[in-house]
C-alpha positions in Angstrom: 7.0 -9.1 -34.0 4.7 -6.6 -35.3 5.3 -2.8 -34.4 1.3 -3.0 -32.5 2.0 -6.2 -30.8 5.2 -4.4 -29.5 3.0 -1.6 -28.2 0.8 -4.0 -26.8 3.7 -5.9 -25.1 5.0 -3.0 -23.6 1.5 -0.9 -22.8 1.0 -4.6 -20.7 4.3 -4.5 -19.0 3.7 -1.0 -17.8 0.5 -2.1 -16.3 2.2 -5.0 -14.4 5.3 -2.9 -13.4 4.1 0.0 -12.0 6.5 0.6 -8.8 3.7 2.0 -6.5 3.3 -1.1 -4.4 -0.7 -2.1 -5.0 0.6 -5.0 -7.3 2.7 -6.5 -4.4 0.3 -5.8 -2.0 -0.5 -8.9 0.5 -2.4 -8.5 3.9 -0.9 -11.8 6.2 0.0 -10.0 10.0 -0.4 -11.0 13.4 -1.0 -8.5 16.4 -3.3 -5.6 16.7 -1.5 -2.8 18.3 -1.6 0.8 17.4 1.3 3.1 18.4 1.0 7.0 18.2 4.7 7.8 18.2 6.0 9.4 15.6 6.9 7.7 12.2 9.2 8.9 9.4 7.1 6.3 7.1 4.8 9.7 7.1 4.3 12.2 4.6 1.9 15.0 5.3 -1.2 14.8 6.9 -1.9 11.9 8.9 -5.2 10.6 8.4 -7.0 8.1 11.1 -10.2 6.2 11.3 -11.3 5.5 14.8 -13.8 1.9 15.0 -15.6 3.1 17.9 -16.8 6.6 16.8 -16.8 5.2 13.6 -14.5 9.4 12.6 -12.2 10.0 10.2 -10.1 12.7 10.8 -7.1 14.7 9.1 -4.4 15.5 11.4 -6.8 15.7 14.3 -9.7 17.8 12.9 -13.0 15.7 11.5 -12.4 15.2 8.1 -14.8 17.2 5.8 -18.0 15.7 4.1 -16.9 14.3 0.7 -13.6 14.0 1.2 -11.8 12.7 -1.6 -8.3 12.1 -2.3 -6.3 10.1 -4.8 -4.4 6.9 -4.0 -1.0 7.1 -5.6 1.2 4.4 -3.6 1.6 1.7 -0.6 4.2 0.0 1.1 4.2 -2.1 4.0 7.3 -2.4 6.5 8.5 -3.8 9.6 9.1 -1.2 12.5 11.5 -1.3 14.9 10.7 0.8 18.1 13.6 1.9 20.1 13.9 3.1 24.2 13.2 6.9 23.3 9.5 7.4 21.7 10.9 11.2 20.8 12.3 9.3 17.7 10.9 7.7 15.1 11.7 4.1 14.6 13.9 2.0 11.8 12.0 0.2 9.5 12.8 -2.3 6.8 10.2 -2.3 3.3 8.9 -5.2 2.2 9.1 -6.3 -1.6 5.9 -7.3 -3.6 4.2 -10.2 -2.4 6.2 -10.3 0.4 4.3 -11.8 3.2 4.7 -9.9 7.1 7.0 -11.9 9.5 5.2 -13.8 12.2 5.3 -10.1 14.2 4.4 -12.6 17.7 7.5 -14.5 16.9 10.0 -11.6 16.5 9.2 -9.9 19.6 9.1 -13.2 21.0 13.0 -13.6 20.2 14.0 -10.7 20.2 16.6 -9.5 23.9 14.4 -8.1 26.8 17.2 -5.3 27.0 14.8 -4.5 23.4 11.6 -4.5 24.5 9.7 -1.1 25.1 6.6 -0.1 27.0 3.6 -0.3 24.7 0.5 2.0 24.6 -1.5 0.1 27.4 1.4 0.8 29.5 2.8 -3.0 29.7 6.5 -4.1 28.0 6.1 -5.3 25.0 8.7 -6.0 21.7 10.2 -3.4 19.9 8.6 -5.1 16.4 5.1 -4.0 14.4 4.0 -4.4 11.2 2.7 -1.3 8.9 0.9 -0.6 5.9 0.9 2.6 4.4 -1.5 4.5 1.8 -0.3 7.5 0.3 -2.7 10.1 -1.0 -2.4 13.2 -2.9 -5.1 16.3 -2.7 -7.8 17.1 -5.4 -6.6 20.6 -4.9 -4.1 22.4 -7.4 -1.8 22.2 -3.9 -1.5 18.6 -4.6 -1.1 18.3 -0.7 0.2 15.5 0.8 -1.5 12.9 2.9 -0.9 9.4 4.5 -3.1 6.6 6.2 -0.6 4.1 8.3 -2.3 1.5 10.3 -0.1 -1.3 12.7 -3.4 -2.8 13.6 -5.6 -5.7 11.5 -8.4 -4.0 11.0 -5.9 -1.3 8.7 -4.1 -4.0 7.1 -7.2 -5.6 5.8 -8.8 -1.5 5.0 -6.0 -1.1 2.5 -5.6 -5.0 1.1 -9.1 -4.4 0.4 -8.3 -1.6 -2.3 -5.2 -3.0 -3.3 -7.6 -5.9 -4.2 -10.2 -3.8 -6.3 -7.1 -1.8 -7.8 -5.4 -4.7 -9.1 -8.7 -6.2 -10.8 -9.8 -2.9 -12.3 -6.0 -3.0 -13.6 -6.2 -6.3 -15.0 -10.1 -6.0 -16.5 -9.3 -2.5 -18.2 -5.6 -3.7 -18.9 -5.3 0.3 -18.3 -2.7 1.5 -15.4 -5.5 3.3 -13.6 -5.7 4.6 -9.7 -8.5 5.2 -7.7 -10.0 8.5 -6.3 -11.2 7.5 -3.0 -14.0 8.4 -0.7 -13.9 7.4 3.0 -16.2 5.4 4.7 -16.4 2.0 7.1 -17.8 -1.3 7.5 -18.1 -3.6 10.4 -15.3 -4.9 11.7 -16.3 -6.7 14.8 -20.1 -7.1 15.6 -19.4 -8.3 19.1 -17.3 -5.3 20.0 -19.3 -3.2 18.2 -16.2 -1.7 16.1 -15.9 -0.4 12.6 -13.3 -0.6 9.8 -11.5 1.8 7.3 -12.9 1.8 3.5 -11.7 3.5 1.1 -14.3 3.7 -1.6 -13.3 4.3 -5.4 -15.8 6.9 -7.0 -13.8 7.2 -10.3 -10.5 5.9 -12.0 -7.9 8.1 -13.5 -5.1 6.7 -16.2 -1.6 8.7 -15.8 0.4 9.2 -19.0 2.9 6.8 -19.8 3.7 8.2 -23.1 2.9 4.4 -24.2 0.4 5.6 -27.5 3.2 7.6 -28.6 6.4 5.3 -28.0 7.8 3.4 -31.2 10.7 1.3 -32.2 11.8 4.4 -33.1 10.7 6.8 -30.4 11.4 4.9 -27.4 8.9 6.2 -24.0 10.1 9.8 -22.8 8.3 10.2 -19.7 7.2 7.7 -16.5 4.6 8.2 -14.4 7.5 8.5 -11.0 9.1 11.6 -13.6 5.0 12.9 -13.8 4.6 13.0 -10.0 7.6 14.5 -10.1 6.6 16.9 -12.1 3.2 18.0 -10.5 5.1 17.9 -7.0 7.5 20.7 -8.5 4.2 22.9 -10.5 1.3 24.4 -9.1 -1.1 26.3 -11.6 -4.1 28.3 -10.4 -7.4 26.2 -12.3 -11.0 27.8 -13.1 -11.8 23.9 -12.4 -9.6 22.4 -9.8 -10.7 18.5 -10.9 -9.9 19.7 -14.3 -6.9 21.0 -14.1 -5.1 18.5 -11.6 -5.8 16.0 -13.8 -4.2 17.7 -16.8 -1.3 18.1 -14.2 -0.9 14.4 -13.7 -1.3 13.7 -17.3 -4.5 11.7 -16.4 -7.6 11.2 -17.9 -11.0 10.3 -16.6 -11.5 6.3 -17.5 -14.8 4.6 -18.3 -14.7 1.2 -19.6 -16.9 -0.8 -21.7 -19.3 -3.3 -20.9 -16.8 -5.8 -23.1 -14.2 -4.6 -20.6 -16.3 -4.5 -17.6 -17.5 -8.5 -18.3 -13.9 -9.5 -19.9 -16.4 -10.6 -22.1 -18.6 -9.6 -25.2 -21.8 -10.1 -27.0 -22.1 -11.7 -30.6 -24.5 -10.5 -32.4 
């Protein structure tokens, strides 16, 4: 094997390994309750979309105009409430392409002396299903934020960018994540409710010292050791866009209309 077609081999592998959950993503969940107890799934501000006054808001307070954050990682779990809703409940992750337990069947089987008393007041089983977006700030504070939905409607929000991560992935065969915008679609027309969207308005590419790497210089830095990194440094910036991206070692990605069509034109 050639010294490029080991790049090659290993620039691909990087794409398809990254450990930040959008590769492994699958949306397949019963039940559509929402629970406001606490959750130590959570990182930093909570961010919600409410379908009937169609608001996003950030910890409470009406998210700005323009908002936009970076995706860096998902995971989905199953949640196990207990008696006291002081606490937050026990959770087990999900691996990629893992499909979500029948959520009806678990509560279904699991002892009475288990169930708790759900949101609308009734008993209900101790079991939901969660997926969870982490987000970082397009400030040089890099703060922390996180969308967790137990409901359908949020399941399908963030499968939906998984989705459109995964093909802009495969199409620039570049490790790239999405800064997002937040908006909503319809969700149900004869309840007159609203979904979560999460729109990409550009793609960043992290560092993963793959240009660089050889036979002979092996790849010094991953992109879990570069979050790392910007989690532990704060610089001041003239240009705040600017300067997180040189943080994170990422750099603005436009692709080609050969790369955008997986095709090209002969001329």
């Amino acid at each position: 094997m050639t010294t490029r077609e080991l790049m090659e081999q290993k620039k691909s592998r990087s794409i398809t390994d990254l450990d930040d959950g959008f590769s492994g993503y699958t949306c397949e969940t019963e039940g559509d309750t929402v629970d406001e107890r606490p959750n130590s799934l959570l990182q930093g501000k909570r961010i919600k979309f409410d379908g009937r006054s169609n608001k996003w808001t950030v910890d409470g307070v009406p998210m700005p105009k323009a908002f936009q954050l970076l995706a860096v990682k998902t995971l989905r779990a199953v949640l196990k409430w207990g008696k006291d809703k002081s606490l937050p409940p026990t959770y087990e992750l999900l691996a990629p392409n893992q499909k979500f337990p029948d959520i009806d069947a678990k509560n279904k089987d699991a002892p009475k002396a288990e169930w708790i008393t759900g949101p609308d007041g009734k008993p209900c089983g101790p079991y939901q299903n969660q997926s969870v977006l982490y987000l970082m700030g397009m400030t040089a504070a890099m703060e922390r934020y996180t969308y967790a939905s137990t409901a359908n409607n949020g399941h399908v929000a963030v499968d939906q960018l998984a989705g459109t991560i995964n093909w802009r992935r495969q199409t620039t065969r570049k490790p790239v994540y999405p800064v997002v915008g937040f908006s909503d679609v319809l969700w149900s027309k004869k309840w007159g409710l609203q979904r979560a969207y999460f729109v990409p308005v550009r793609w960043v590419e992290p560092d993963l010292g793959i240009e660089n790497a050889s036979p002979d210089r092996p790849q010094l830095n991953t992109f879990a050791e570069t979050v790392k990194t910007i989690e532990e440094t704060v610089a001041s910036a003239t240009s705040i866009t600017e300067e997180m991206d040189k943080q994170l070692g990422l750099k603005s990605v436009e692709p080609t209309l050969k790369q955008d069509l997986d095709d090209e034109i002969a001329f």
